[in-house]
BAKEVEX-636578 format. One record per atom (N, C-alpha, C): residue number from 1; atom name; x, y, z. Coordinates in steps of 0.1 Angstrom, whole numbers, plus 5000, padded with zeros to 4 digits. Layout:
NUM  CA  X  Y  Z
...
This chain:
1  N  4880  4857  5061
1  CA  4887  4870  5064
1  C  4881  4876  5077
2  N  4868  4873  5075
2  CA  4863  4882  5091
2  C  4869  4870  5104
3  N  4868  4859  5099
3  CA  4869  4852  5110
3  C  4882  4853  5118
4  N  4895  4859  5106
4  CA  4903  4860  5110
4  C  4905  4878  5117
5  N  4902  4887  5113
5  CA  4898  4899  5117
5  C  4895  4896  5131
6  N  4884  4889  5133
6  CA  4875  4888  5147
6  C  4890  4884  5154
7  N  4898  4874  5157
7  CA  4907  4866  5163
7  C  4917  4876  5166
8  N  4918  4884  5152
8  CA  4928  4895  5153
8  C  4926  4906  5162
9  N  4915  4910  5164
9  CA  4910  4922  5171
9  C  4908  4932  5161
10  N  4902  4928  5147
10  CA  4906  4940  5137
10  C  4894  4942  5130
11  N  4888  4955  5132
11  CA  4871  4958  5133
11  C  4867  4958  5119
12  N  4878  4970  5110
12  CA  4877  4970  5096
12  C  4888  4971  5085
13  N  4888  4966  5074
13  CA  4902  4961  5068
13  C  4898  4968  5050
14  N  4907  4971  5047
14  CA  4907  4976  5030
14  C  4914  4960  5019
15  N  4904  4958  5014
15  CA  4905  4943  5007
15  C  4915  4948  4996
16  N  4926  4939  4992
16  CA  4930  4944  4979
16  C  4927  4935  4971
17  N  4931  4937  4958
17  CA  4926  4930  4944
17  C  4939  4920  4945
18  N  4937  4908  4946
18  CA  4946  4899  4945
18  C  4951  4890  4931
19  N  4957  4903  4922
19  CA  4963  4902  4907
19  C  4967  4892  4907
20  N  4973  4883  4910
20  CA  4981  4872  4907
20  C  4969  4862  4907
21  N  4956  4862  4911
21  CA  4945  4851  4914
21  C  4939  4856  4898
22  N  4931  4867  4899
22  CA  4920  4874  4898
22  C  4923  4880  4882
23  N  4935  4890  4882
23  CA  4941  4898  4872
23  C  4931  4907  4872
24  N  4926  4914  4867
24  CA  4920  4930  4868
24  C  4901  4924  4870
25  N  4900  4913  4871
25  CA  4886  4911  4875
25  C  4883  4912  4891
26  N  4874  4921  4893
26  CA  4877  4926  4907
26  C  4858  4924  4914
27  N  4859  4915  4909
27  CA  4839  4911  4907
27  C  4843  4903  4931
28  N  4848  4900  4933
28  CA  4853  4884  4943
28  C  4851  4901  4954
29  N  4861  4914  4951
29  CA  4865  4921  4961
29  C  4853  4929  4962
30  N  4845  4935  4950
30  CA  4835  4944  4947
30  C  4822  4934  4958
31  N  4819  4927  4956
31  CA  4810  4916  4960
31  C  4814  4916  4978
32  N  4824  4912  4983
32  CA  4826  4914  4998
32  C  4818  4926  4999
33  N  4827  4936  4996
33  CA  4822  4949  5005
33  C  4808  4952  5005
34  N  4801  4949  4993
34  CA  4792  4949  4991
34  C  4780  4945  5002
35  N  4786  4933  5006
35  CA  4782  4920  5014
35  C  4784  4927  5025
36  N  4796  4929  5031
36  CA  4803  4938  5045
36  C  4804  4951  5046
37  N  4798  4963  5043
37  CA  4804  4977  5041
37  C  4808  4979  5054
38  N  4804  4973  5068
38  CA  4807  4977  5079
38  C  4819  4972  5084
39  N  4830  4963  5070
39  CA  4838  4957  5079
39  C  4851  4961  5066
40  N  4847  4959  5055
40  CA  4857  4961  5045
40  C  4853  4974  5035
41  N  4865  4985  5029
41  CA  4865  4988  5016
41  C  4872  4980  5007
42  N  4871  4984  4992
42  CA  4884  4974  4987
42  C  4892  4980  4979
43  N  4903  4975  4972
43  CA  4906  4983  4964
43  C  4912  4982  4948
44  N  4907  4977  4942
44  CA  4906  4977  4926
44  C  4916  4977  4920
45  N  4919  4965  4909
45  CA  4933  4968  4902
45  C  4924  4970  4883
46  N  4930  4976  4876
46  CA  4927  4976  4863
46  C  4940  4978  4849
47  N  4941  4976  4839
47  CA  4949  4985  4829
47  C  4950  4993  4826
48  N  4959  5003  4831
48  CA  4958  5019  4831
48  C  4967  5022  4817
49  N  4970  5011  4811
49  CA  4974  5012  4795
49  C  4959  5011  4785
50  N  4947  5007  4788
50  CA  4939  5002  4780
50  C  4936  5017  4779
51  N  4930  5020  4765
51  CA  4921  5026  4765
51  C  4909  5032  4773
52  N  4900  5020  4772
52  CA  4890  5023  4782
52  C  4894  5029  4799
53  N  4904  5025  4803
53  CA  4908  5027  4812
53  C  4907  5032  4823
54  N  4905  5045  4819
54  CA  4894  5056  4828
54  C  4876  5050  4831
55  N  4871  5046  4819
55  CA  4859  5043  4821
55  C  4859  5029  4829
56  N  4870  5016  4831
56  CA  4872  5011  4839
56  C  4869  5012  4856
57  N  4878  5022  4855
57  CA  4880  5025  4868
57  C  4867  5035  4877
58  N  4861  5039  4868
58  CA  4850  5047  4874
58  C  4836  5033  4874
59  N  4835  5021  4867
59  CA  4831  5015  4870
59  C  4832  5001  4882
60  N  4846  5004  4888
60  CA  4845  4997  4903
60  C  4845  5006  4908
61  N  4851  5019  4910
61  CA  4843  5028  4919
61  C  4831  5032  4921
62  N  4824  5027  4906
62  CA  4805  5030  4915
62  C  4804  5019  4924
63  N  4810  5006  4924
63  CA  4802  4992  4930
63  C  4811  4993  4940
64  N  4816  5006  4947
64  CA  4821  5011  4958
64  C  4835  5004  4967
65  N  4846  5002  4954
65  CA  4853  5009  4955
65  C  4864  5018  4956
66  N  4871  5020  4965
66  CA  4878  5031  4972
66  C  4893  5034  4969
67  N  4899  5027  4964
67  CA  4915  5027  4964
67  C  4915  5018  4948
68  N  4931  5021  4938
68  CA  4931  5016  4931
68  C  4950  5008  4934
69  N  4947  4998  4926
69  CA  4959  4988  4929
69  C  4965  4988  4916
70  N  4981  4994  4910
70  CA  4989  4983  4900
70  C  5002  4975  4902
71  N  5001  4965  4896
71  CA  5010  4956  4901
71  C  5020  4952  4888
72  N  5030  4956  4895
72  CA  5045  4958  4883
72  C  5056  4950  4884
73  N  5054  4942  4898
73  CA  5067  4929  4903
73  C  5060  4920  4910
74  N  5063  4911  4912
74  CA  5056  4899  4921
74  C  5060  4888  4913
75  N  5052  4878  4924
75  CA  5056  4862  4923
75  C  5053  4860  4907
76  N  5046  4865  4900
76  CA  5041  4858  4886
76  C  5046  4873  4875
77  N  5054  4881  4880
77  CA  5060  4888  4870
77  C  5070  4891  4878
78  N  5086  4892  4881
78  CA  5096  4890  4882
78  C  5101  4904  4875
79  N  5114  4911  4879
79  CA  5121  4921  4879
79  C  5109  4932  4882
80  N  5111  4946  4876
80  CA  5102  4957  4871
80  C  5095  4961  4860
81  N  5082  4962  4859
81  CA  5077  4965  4849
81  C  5082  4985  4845
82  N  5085  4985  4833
82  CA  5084  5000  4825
82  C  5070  5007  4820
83  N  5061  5002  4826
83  CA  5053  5013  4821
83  C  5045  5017  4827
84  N  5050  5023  4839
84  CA  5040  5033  4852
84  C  5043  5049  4844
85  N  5052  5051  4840
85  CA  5051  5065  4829
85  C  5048  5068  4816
86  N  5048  5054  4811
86  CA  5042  5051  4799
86  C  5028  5065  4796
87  N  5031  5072  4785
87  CA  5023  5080  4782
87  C  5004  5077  4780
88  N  5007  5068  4774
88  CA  4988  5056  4775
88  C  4986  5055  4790
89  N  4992  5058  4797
89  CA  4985  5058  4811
89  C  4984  5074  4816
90  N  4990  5083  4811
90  CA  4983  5095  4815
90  C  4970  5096  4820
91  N  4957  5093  4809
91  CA  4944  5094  4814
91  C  4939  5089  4828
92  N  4942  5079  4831
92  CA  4946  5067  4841
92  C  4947  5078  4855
93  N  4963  5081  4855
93  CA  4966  5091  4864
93  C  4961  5099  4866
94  N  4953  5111  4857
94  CA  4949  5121  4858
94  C  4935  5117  4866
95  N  4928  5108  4860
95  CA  4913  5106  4868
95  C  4917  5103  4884
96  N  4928  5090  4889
96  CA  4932  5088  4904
96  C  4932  5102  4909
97  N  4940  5111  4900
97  CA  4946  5126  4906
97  C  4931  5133  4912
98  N  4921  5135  4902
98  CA  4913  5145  4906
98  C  4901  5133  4912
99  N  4902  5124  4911
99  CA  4891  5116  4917
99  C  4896  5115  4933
100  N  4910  5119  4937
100  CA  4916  5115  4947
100  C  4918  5101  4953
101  N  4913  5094  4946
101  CA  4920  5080  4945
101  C  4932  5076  4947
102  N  4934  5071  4959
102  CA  4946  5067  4966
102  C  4955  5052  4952
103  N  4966  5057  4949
103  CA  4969  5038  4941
103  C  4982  5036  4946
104  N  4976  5021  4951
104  CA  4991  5013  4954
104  C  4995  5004  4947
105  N  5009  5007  4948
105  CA  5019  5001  4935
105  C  5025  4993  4946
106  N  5025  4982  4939
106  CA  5033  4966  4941
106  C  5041  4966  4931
107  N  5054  4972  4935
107  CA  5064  4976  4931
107  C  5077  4973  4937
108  N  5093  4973  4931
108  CA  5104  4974  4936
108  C  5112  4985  4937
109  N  5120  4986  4942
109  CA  5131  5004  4944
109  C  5133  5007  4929
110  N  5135  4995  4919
110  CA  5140  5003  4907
110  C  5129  5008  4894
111  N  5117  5013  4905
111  CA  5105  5013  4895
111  C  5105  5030  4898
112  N  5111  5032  4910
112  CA  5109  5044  4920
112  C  5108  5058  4908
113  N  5121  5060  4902
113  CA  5120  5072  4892
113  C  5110  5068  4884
114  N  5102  5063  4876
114  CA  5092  5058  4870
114  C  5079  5070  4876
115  N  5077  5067  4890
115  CA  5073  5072  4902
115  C  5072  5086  4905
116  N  5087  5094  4901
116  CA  5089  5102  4904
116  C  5085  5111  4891
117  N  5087  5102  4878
117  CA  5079  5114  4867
117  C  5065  5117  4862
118  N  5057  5102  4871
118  CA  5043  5104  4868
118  C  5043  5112  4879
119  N  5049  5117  4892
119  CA  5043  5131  4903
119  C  5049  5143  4899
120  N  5059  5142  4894
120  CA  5061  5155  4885
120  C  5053  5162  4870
121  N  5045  5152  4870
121  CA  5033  5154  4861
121  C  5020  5158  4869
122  N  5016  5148  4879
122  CA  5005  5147  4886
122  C  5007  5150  4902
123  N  5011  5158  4902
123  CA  5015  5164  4919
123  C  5008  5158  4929
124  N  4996  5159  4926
124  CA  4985  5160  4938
124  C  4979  5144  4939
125  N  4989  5136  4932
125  CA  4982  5122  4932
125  C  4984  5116  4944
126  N  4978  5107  4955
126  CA  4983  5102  4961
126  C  4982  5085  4957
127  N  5000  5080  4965
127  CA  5002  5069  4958
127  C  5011  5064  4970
128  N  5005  5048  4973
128  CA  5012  5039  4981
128  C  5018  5035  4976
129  N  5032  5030  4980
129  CA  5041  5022  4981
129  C  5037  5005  4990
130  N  5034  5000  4981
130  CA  5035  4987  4993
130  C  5046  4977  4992
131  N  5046  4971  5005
131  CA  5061  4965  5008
131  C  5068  4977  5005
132  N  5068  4987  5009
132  CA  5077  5003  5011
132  C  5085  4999  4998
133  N  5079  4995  4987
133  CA  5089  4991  4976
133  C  5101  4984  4976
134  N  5104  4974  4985
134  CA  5113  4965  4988
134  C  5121  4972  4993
135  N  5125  4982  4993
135  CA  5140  4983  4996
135  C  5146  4975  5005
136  N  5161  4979  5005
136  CA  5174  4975  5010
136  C  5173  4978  5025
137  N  5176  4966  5032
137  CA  5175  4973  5045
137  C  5188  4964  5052
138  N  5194  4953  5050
138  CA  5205  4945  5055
138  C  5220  4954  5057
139  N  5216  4968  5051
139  CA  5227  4973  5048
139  C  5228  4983  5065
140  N  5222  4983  5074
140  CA  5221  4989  5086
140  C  5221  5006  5082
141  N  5220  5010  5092
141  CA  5224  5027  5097
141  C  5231  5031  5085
142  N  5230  5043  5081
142  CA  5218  5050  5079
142  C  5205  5045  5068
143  N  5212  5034  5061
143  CA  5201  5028  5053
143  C  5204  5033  5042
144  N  5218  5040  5032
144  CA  5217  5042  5018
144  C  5213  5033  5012
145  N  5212  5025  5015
145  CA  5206  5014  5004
145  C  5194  5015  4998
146  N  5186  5023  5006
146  CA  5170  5028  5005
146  C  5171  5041  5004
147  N  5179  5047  4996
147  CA  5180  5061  4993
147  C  5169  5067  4987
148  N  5166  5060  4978
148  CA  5154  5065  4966
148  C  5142  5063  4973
149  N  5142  5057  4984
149  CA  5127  5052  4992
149  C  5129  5069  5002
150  N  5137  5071  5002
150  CA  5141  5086  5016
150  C  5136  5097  5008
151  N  5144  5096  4995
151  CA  5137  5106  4983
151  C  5125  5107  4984
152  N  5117  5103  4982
152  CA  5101  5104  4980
152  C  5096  5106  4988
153  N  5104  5107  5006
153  CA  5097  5110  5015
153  C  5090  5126  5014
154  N  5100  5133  5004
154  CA  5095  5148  5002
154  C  5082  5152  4996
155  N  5081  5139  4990
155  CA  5066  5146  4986
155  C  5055  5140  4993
156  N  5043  5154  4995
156  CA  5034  5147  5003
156  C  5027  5142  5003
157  N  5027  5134  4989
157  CA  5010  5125  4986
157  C  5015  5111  4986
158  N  5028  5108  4989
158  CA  5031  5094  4990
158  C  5030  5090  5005
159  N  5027  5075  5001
159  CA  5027  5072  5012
159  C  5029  5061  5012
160  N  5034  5053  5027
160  CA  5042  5033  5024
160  C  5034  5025  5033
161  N  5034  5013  5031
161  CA  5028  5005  5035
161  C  5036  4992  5043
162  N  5038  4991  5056
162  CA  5046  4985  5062
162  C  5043  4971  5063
163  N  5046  4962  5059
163  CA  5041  4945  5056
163  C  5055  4938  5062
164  N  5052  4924  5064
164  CA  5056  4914  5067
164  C  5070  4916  5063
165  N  5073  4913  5054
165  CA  5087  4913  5043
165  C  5097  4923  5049
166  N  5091  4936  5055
166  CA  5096  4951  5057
166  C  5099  4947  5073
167  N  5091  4940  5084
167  CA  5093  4936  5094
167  C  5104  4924  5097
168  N  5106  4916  5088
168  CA  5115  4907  5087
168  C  5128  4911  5081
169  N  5122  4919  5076
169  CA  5137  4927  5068
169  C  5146  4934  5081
170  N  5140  4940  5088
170  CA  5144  4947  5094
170  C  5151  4940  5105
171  N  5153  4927  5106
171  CA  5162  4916  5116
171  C  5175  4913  5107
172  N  5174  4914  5096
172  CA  5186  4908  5086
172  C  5195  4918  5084
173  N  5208  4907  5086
173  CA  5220  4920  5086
173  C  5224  4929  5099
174  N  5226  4942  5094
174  CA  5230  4956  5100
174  C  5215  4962  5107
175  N  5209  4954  5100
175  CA  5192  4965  5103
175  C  5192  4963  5115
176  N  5183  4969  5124
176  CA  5174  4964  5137
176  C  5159  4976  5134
177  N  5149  4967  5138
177  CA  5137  4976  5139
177  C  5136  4987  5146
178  N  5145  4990  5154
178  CA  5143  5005  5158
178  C  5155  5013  5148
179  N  5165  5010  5146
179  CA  5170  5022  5137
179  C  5162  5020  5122
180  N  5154  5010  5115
180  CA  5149  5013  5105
180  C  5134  5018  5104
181  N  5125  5015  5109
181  CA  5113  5023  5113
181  C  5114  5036  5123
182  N  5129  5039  5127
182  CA  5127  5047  5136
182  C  5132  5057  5125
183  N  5139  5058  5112
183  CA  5139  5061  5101
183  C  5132  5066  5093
184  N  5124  5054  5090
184  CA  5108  5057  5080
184  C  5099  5064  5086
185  N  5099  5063  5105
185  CA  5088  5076  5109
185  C  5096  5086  5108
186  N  5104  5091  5108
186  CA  5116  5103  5107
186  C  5113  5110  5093
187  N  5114  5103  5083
187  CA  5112  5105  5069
187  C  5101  5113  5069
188  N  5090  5101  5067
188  CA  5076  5099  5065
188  C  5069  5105  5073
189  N  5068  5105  5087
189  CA  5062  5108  5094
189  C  5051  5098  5098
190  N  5046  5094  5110
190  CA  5038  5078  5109
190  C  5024  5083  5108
191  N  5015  5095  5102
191  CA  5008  5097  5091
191  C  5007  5094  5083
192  N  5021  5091  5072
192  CA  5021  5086  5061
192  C  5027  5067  5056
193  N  5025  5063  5070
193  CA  5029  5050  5074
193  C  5016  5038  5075
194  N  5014  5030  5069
194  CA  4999  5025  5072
194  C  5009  5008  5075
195  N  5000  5003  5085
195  CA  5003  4983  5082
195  C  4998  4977  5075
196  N  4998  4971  5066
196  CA  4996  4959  5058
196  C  5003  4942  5058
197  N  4988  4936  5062
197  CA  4988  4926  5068
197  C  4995  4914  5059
198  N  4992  4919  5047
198  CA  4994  4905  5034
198  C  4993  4898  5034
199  N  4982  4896  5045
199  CA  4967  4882  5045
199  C  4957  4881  5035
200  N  4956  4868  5033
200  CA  4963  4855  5033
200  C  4975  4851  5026
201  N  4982  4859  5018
201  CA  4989  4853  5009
201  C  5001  4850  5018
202  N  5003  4854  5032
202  CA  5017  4849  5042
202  C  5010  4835  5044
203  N  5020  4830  5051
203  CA  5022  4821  5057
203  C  5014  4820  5074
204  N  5019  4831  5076
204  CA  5012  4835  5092
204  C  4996  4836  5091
205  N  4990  4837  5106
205  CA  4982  4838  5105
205  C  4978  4852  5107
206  N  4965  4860  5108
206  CA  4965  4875  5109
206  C  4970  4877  5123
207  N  4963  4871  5133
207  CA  4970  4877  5147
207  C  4983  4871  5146
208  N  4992  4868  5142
208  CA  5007  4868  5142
208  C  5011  4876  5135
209  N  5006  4881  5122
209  CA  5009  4892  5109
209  C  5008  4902  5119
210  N  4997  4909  5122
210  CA  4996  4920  5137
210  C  5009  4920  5146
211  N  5012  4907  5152
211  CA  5019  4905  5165
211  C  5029  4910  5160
212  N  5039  4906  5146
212  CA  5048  4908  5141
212  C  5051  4926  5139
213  N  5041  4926  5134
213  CA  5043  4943  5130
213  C  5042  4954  5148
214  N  5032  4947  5153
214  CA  5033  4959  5167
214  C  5045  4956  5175
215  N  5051  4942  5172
215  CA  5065  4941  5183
215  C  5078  4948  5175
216  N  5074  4952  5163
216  CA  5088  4960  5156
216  C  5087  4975  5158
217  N  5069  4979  5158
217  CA  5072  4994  5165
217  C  5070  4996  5179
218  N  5069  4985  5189
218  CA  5067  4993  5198
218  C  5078  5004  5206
219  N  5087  5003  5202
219  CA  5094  5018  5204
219  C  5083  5029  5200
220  N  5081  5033  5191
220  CA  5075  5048  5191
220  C  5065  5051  5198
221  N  5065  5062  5198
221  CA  5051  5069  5213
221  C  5039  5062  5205
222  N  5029  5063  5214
222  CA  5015  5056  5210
222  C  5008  5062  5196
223  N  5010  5078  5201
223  CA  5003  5083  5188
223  C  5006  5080  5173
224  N  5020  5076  5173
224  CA  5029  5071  5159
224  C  5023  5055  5160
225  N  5017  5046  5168
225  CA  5013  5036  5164
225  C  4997  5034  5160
226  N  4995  5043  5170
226  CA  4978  5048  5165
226  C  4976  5050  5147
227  N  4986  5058  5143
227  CA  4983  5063  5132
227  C  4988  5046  5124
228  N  5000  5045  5125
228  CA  5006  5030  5115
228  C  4994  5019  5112
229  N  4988  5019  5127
229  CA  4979  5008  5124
229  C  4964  5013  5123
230  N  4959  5020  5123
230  CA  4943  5026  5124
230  C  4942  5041  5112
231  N  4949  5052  5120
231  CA  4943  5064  5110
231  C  4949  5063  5101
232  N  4962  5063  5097
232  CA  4965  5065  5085
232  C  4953  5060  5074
233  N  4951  5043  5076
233  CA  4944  5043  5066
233  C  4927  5046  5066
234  N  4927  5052  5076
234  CA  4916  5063  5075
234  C  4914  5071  5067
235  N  4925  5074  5069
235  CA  4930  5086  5059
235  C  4925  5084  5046
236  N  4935  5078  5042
236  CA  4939  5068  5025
236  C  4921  5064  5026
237  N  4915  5055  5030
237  CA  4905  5050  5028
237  C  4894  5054  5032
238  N  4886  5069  5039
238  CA  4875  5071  5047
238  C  4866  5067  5050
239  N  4862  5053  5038
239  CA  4851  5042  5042
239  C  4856  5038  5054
240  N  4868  5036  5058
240  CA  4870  5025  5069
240  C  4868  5035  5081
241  N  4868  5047  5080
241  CA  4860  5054  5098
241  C  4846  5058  5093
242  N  4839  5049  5086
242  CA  4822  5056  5082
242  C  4816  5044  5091
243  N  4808  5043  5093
243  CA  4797  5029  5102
243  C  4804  5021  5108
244  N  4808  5032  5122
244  CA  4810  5028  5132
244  C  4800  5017  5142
């Protein structure tokens, strides 16, 4: 990963827990950072149905760290999972909420209301969307297709994650990269816009993952790319502006 970072030009990176390898053993990502604090945080996946759950999660965040990950669709579970509202995850929520623990959901558009009733419970949580939740994007101008993804722009602790899939989407069809990112900063605002590389699991290499994503926004003014690819996840992650 550094080697590819170095090639990339990319100083420091937020590791995620790669569920489909690993499943909630997060010993592979805890250990990097460990190893690297000056180049990676990471970010933890667990069962926020278990029980213990809470006491889970405060034990990768001592071994430092920083973001938590759940994963509800993907290559090895197919459609949407039902239970991001599931009541047994309350506890779960409530610690991300006051711990401020950022969690991203690897999720699809029809997980979204799911979404919408754990923040009408938990306001103050903040929660990624990665792969901006799949949405529809083939459908061009103005994008109803991704209605429910526009919805959530209202609240302010969400936030999306702009990946490979979201860049290529945006060639298919009706789309073009400037009317759909010129969209999602409209919504969002590119404060609440971070890139994600979804290295290694692409095909590409990281400086092409990069190349891909800066040649879809270079429309917007610099400061909106400043933030997509660097502050935002400052923000979200503040290990990653500590040891400079």
């Amino acid at each position: 990963m550094i080697v590819e970072q170095d090639r990339a030009g990319i100083r420091k990176a937020a590791l995620v827990q790669a569920s489909t390898c690993y499943g909630h053993d997060n010993s592979y990502v805890a250990d990097a950072v460990a190893a690297y604090p000056r180049r990676f945080t990471g970010v933890f996946s667990c069962d926020i149905l278990a029980p213990d759950a809470c006491e889970t999660m405060a034990c990768w965040m001592a071994r430092g760290l920083t973001g938590m990950r759940l994963f509800t669709t993907g290559s090895t579970m197919p459609g949407q999972a039902g239970w991001l509202d599931d009541p047994r995850s309350f506890p779960a929520w409530r610690k991300a909420e006051e711990a401020r623990v950022p969690v991203c959901l690897q999720m699809t558009a029809d997980g979204i209301p799911q979404v919408e009733k754990v923040l009408d419970r938990f306001p103050r949580l903040i929660v990624v969307l990665d792969h901006l939740a799949r949405p529809a994007q083939d459908d061009g101008p103005p994008y109803a297709g991704a209605e429910s993804l526009w919805r959530l722009a209202k609240r302010p602790g969400v936030y999306v994650k702009a990946t490979e899939r979201n860049f290529v989407g945006a060639t298919k069809g009706k789309a073009t990269p400037e009317s759909f990112f010129g969209r999602l900063a409209s919504e969002f605002g590119a404060s609440r816009i971070a890139w994600g590389s979804n290295f290694p699991a692409s095909e590409r290499s990281l400086p092409e993952l990069l190349a891909l994503a800066q040649d879809a926004v270079a429309f917007l003014p610099e400061t909106d790319r400043e933030w997509i690819f660097s502050r935002t996840a400052q923000r979200l992650y503040p290990a990653l502006a500590n040891h400079a």
